[in-house]
N, C-alpha and C positions, 0 to 999 in steps of 0.2 A: 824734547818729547816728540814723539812720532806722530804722525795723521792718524787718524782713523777712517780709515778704508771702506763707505759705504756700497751696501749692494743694495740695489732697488730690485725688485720681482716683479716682472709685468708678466701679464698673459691670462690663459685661462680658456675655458672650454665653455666658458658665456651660460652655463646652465644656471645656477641659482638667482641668478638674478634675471634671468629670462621673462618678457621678450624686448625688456631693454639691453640688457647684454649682451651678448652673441659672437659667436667663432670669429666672425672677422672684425671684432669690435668690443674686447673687452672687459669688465668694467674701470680696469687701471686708466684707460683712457676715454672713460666718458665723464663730462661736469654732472656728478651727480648730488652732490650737497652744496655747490659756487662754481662762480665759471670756469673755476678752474681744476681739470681733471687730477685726479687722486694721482698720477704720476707726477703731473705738474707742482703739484703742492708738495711732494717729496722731493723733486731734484731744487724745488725753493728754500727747506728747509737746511738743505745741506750747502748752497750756492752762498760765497762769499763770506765764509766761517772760514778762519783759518786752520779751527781742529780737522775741518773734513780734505783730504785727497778727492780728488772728481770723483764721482760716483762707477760704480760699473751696473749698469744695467743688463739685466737677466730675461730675455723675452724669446719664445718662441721663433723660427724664419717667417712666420707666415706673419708675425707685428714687426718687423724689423722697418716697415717705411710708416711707421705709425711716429 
């Protein structure tokens, strides 16, 4: 059986969640329900399962050192 190939989506235009989220800060990467950011809890659910290949994450250049 093959992997299953996850893609994560980060990024955003920070507007609905505004003015905790925002253009250079958004909300995939803020701890808003646990300390731990909505990306973080994504690339945890796929980490050290053998069904998933590493994930590929999808982010804008402007979150790439996020």
């Amino acid at each position: 059986m093959s992997a299953i190939h996850p893609v994560i989506l980060c990024g955003g235009s920070g507007t609905r969640l505004w003015p905790v989220s925002r253009k250079p800060m958004p909300k995939p990467f803020l701890p808003l329900v646990s300390e731990e950011t909505l990306f973080e809890q994504a690339v945890r659910r796929v980490a050290g399962d053998d069904r998933f290949a590493a994930p590929l994450v999808v982010a804008g250049a402007a979150h790439a050192d996020l």
